[in-house]
C-alpha positions as CSV (number, residue, x, y, z in Angstrom):
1,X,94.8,23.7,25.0
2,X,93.1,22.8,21.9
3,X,90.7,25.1,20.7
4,X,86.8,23.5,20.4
5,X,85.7,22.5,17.0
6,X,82.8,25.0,16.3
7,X,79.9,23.3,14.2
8,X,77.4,25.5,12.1
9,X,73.9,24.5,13.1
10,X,73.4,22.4,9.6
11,X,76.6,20.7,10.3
12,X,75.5,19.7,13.5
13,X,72.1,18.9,12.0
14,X,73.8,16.8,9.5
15,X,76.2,14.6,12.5
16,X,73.1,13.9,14.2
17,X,71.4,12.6,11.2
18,X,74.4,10.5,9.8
19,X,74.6,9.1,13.7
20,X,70.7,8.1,13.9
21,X,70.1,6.5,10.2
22,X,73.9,5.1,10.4
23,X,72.8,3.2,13.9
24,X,69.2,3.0,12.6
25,X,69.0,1.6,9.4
26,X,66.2,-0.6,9.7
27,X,64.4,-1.4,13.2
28,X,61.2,-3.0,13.8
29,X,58.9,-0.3,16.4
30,X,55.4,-1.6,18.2
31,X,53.3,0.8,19.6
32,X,49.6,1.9,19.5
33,X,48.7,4.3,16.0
34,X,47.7,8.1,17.5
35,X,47.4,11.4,15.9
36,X,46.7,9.7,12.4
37,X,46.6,12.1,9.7
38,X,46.8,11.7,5.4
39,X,47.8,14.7,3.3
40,X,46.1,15.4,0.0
41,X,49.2,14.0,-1.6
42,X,48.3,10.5,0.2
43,X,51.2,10.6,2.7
44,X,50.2,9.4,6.2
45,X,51.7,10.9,9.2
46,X,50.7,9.5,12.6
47,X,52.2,8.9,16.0
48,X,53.4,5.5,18.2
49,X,53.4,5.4,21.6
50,X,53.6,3.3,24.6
51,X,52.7,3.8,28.4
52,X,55.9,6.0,28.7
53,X,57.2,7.6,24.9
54,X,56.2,9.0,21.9
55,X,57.4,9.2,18.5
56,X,56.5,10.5,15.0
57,X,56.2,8.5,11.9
58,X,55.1,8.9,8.3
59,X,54.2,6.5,5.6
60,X,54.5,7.7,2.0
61,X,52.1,7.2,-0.2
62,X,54.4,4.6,-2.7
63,X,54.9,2.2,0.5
64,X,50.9,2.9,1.7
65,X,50.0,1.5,-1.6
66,X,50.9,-2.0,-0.3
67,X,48.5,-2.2,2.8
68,X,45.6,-4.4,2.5
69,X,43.8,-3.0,5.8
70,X,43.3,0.1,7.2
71,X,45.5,2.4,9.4
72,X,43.1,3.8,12.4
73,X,43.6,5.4,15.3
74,X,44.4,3.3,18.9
75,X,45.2,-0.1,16.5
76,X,48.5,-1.4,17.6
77,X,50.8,-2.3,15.2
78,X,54.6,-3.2,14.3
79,X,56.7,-1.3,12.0
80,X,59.4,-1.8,10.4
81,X,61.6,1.8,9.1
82,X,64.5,3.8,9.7
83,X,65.4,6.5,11.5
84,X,65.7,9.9,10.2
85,X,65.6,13.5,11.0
86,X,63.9,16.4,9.6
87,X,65.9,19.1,9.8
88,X,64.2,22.6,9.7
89,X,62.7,21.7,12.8
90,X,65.3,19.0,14.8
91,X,62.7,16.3,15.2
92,X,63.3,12.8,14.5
93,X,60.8,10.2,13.2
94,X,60.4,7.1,12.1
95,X,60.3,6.7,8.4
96,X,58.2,3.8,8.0
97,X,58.2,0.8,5.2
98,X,56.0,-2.1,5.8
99,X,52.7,-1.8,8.8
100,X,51.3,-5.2,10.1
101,X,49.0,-5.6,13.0
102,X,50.5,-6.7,16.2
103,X,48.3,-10.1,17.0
104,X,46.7,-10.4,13.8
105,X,47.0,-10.4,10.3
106,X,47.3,-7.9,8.1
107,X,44.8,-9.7,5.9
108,X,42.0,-10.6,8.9
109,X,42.2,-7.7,9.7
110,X,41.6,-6.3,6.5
111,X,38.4,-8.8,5.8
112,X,37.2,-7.4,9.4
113,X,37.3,-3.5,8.9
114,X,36.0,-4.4,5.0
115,X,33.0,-6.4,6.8
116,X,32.6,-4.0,9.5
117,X,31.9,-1.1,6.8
118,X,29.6,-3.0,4.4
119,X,27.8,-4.5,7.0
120,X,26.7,-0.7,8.7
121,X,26.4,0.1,5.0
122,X,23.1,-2.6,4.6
123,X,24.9,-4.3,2.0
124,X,24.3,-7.8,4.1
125,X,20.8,-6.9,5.1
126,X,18.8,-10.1,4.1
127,X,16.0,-8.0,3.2
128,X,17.6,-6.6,0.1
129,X,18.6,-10.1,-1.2
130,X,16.9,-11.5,-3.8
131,X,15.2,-15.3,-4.1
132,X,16.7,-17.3,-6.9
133,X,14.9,-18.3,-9.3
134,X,13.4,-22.4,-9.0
135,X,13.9,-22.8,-12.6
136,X,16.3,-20.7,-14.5
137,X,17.2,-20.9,-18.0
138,X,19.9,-19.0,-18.7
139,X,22.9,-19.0,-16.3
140,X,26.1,-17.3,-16.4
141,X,29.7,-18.3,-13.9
142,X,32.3,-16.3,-13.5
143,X,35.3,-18.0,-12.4
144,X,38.4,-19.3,-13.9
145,X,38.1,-20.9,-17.3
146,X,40.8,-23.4,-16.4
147,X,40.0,-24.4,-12.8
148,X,38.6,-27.2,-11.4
149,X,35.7,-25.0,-10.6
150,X,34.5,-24.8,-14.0
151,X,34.8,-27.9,-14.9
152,X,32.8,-29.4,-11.5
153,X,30.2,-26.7,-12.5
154,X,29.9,-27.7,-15.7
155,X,29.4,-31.7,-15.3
156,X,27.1,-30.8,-12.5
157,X,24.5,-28.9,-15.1
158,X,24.8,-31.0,-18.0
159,X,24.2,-34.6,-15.4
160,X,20.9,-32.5,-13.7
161,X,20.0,-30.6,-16.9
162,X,21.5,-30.8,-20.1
163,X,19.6,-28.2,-22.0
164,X,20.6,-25.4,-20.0
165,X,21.9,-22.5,-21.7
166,X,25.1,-21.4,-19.8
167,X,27.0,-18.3,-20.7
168,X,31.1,-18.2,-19.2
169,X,32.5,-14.9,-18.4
170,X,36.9,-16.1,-18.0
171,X,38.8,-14.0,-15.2
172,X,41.8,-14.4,-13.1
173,X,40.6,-15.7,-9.4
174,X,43.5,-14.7,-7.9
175,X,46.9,-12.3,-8.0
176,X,47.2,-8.9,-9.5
177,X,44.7,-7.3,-11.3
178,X,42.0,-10.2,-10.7
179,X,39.8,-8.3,-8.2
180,X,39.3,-5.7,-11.4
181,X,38.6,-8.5,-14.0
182,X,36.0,-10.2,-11.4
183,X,34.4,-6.7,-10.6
184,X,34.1,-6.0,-14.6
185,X,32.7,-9.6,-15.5
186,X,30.0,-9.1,-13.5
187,X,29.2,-5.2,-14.8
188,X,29.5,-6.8,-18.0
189,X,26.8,-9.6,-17.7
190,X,24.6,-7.2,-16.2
191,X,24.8,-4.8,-19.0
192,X,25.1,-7.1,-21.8
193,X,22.9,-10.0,-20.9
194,X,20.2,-8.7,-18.9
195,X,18.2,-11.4,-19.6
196,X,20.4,-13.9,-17.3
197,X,18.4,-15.6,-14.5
198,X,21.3,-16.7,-12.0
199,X,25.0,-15.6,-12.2
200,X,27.6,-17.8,-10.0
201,X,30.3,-15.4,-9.1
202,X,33.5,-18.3,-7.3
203,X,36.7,-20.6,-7.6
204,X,37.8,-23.6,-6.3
205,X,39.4,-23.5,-2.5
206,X,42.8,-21.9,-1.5
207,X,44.4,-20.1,1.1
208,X,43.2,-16.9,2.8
209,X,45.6,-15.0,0.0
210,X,44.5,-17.4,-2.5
211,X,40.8,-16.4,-2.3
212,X,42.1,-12.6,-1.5
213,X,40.2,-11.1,-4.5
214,X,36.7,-12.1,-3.4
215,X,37.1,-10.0,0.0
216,X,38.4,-6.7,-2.1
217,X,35.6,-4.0,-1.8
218,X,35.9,-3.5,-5.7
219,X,34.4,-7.0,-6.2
220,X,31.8,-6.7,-3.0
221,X,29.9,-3.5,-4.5
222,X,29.8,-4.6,-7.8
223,X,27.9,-7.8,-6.5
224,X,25.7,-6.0,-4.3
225,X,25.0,-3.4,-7.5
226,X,24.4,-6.8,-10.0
227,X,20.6,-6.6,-11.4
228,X,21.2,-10.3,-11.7
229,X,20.5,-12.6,-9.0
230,X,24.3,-13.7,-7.6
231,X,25.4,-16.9,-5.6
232,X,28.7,-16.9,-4.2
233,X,30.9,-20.1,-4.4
234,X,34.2,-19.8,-3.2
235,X,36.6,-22.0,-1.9
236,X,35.6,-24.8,0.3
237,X,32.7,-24.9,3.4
238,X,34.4,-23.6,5.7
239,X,36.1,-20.4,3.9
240,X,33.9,-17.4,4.5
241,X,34.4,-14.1,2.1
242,X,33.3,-10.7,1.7
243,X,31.6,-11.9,-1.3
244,X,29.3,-14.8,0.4
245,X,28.1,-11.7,2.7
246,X,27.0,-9.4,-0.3
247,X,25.8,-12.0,-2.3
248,X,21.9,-13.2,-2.6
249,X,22.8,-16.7,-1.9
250,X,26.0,-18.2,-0.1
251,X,26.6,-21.8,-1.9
252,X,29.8,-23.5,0.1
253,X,31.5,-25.1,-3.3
254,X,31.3,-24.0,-6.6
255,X,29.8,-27.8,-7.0
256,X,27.3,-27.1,-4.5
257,X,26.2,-23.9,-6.1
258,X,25.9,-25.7,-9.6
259,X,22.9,-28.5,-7.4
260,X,21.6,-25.6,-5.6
261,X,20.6,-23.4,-8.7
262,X,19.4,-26.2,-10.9
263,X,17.3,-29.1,-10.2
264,X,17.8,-32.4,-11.5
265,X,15.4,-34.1,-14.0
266,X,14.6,-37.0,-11.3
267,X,13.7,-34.2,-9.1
268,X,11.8,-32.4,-11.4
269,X,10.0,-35.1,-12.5
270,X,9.2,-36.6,-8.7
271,X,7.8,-32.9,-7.8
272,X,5.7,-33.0,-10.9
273,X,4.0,-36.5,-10.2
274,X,3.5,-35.5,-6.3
275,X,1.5,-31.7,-7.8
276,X,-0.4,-34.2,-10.1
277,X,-1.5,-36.5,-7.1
278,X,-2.6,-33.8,-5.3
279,X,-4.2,-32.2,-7.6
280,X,-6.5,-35.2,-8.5
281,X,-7.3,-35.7,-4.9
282,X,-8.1,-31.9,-4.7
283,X,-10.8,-32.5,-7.9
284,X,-11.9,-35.3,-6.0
285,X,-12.8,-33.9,-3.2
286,X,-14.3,-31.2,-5.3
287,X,-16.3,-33.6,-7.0
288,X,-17.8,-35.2,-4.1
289,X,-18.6,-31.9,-2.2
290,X,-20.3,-30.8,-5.5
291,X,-22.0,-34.1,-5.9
292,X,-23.4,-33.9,-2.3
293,X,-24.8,-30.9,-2.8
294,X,-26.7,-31.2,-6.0
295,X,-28.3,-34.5,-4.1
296,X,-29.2,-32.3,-1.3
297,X,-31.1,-30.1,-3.6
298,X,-33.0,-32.4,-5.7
299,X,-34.6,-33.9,-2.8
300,X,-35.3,-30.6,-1.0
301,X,-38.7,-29.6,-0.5
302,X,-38.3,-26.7,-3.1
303,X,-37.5,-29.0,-5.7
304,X,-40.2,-31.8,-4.9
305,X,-42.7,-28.4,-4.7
306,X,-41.7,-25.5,-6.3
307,X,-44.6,-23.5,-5.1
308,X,-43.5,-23.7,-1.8
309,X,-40.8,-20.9,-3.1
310,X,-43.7,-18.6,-3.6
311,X,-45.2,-19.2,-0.4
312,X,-43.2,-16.4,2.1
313,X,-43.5,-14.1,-0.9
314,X,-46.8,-14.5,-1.1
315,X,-47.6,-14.2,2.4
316,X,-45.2,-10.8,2.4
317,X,-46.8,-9.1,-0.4
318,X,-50.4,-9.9,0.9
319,X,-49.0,-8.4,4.7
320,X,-47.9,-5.7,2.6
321,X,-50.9,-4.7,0.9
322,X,-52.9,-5.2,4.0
323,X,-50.6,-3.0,5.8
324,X,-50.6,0.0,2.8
325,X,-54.6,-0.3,2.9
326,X,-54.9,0.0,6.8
327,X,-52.8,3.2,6.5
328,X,-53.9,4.7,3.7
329,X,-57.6,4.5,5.0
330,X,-56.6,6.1,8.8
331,X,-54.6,8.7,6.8
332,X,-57.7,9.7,4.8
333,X,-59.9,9.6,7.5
334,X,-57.5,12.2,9.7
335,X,-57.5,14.1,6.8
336,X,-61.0,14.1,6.6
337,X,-61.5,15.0,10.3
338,X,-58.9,17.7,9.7
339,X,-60.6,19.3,6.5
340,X,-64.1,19.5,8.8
341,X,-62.3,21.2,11.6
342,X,-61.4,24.1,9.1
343,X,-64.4,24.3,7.5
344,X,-66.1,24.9,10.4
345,X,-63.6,27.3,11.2
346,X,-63.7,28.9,8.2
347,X,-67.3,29.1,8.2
348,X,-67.3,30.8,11.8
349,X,-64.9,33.8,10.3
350,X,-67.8,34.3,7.3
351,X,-70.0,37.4,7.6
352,X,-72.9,35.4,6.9
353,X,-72.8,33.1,9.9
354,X,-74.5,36.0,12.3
355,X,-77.2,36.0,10.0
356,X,-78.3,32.9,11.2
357,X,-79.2,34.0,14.4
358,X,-81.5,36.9,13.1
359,X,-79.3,39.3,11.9
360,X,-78.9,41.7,8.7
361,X,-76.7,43.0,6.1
362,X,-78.1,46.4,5.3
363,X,-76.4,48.1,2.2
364,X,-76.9,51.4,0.9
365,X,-78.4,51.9,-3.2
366,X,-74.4,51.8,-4.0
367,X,-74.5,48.2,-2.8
368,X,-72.1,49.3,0.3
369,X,-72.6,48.3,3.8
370,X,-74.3,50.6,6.1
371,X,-72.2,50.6,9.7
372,X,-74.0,54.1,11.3
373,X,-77.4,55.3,10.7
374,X,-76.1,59.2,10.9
375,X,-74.8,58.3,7.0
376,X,-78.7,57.7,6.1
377,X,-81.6,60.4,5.0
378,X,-84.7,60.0,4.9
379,X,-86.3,58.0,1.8
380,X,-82.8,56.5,0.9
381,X,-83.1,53.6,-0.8
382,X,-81.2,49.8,1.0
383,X,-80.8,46.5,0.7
384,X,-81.2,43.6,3.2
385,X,-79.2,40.4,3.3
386,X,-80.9,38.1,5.5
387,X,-79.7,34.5,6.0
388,X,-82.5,33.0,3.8
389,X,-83.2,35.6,0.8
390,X,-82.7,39.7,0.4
391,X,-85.2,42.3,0.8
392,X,-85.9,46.4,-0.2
393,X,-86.5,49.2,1.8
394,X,-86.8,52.6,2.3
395,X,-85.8,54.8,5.2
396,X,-88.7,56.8,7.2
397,X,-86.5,58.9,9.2
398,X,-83.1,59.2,10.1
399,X,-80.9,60.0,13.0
400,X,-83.6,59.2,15.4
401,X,-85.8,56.2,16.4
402,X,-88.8,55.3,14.1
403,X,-90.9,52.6,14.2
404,X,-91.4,51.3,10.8
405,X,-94.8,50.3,9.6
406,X,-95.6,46.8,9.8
407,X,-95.8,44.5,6.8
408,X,-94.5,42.1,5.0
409,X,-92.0,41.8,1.5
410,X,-95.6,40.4,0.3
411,X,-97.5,44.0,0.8
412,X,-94.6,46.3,-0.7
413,X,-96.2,48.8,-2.9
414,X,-99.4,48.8,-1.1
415,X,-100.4,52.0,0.3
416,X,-102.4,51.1,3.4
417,X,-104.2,54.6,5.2
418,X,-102.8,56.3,7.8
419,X,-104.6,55.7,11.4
420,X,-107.0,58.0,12.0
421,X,-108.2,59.0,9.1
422,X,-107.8,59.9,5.7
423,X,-104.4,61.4,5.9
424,X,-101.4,61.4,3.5
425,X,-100.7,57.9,2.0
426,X,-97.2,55.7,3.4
427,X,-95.3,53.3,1.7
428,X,-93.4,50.7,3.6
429,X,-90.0,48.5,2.1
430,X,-89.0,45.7,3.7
């Protein structure tokens, strides 16, 4: 009996490799993208799987270079790679070369992720598109110098306007490095000729690969970044790129584009003759309306009468003054009544109104007013305020009653007998 051959674990690692990449060596895999992940070194690892399996894959960043769309989780896709193992941790995977979408083309499917993002972006919102302008004068293309494109373009300006001052910015429209030179051209224009009214941005038609550099991202930002006003031509009318999306205006040939941005002289001139026809019938009209109503004037009755215009002034300022008079006289007569009332009033608070009715100031030699006879002798000296006129006297006795001798202001000084006699002479003041 034979002894077993004994294998090292690398050994065995080793068999199993040899065996898969020997019986492996290139396959074609389809199965729905899971798990996708991309290192900072640009690999891509990710998963396929089916209803029933799963394997690993990765896609280095040399061969990832070649994709034109997007790898994304649940899109399914065909591969084409070996089979390998990774050793340190016996897994297998599928070491992947070329990734095209299972149903569709690599490069629809491309233009439909690119539109997708620029589209959620705003970059085809119409409101940030600008109007071209109706009568530019300097234009710039951007296109191929030796294409059919040009040269259309070109016979198409000079036949409509031949004065036109057209500036040509040469690129490659198609193959490597022609997204770049397109992108550039128009960063150029925009920086050195910022005085451009209209810049076409286009080729002449081709296939979907043919036109490929117009749908590149590189191309679509620096359209939707142009200062300058852009119209897309590419291909013919029924191609649709990335770039007619970004673009201000969408012309469907470069030809078309060349009638679209400049009219012809016929045109120009047939536009110019139908503003000058309705601008005479406009001053017409004018005329009449102003002629109509200068008539209307000169036989109004204003004009036949001017001093009719002063009637309803007139007639106001005489209401006016009428009305000022009537109010100024009521207010002076209330004012008058008023100024009575307080007179009267005041006249009731004086210390002389009593004196009407029979009564009398008496003051004392010191001119002040005597309010108690207990603050009076005998023979002091006073003074009486009467309504009408003052009068002296002198006091007979005080603190007691005393009828004083009767006389008048006439007899003071007179020294009339005593009854009864010839007793001691009196003298009586009033």
């Amino acid at each position: 009996m034979t002894e077993p051959k004994i294998y090292t674990v690398s050994e065995l690692s080793q068999g199993i490799k040899y065996l898969l990449e020997s019986s492996f060596r290139e396959v074609w895999v389809e199965g729905e993208i899971s798990g996708l992940k991309v290192s900072s070194l640009g690999h891509t690892y990710f998963d396929l799987k089916d209803t029933n399996s799963n394997i690993s894959g990765v896609l280095f960043r040399g061969f990832g270079a070649n994709l034109k769309f997007d790898l994304q989780n649940g899109l399914l896709v065909r591969v084409r790679g070996n089979i390998t193992t990774y050793d340190k941790q016996s897994k297998y995977q599928l070491m992947a070369k070329e990734v095209v979408p299972a149903g569709i083309g690599p490069l629809q499917l491309a233009f439909e992720q690119l539109k997708k993002k620029l589209a959620a972006e705003g970059l085809f919102d119409q409101a940030r598109k600008r109007p071209i302008p109706a009568l530019p004068q300097k234009i710039a293309v951007v296109t191929s110098p030796t294409g059919a494109a040009i040269r259309d373009i070109l016979s198409i300006l000079k036949r409509r306007y031949a004065n036109m001052h057209i500036i040509i910015a040469p690129v490659k429209v198609q193959g490597q490095g022609s997204r770049e030179e397109i992108a550039q051209a128009i960063k150029d224009l925009n920086e050195g000729f910022p005085d451009i009214d209209v810049m076409l941005v286009g080729r002449g038609g081709g296939s979907m690969e043919d036109l490929w550099a117009f749908n590149e991202e590189i191309v679509a930002r620096a359209i939707a970044g142009s200062k300058i006003p852009v119209i897309s031509c590419v291909g013919h009318e029924t191609d649709f790129t990335i770039a007619d999306f970004v673009a201000d205006l969408r012309a469907p040939t470069p030809s078309a584009a060349a009638e679209l941005v400049v009219k012809s002289k016929v045109e120009l001139a047939a536009n110019i003759a139908g503003l000058e026809k309705r601008l005479l019938q406009s001053l017409r009209i004018y005329y009449e309306n102003l002629q109509g109503k200068f008539r209307r004037l000169v036989s109004s009755r204003a004009m036949v009468n001017p001093l009719v215009l002063l009637e309803r002034p007139v007639r106001r300022l005489d209401d006016a003054v009428e009305g000022l008079f009537y109010a100024s006289a009521d207010r002076l007569r209330r004012a008058g009544e008023k100024l009575n009332l307080q007179t009267e009033k005041l006249k009731a608070l004086s210390p002389l109104f009593p004196l009407r009715k029979g009564y009398a100031i008496v003051k004392n030699a010191r001119g002040k007013a005597v309010k108690t006879a207990a603050t009076l002798a005998a023979g002091d000296r006073l003074l009486l305020q009467f309504a009408e006129g003052k009068a002296e006297a002198a006091v007979i006795s005080a603190g007691g009653a005393a009828a004083p001798a009767a006389g008048s202001c006439a007899d003071r000084g007179k020294k009339p007998k005593a009854a009864g006699g010839d007793g001691p002479e009196q003298e009586t003041l009033w």
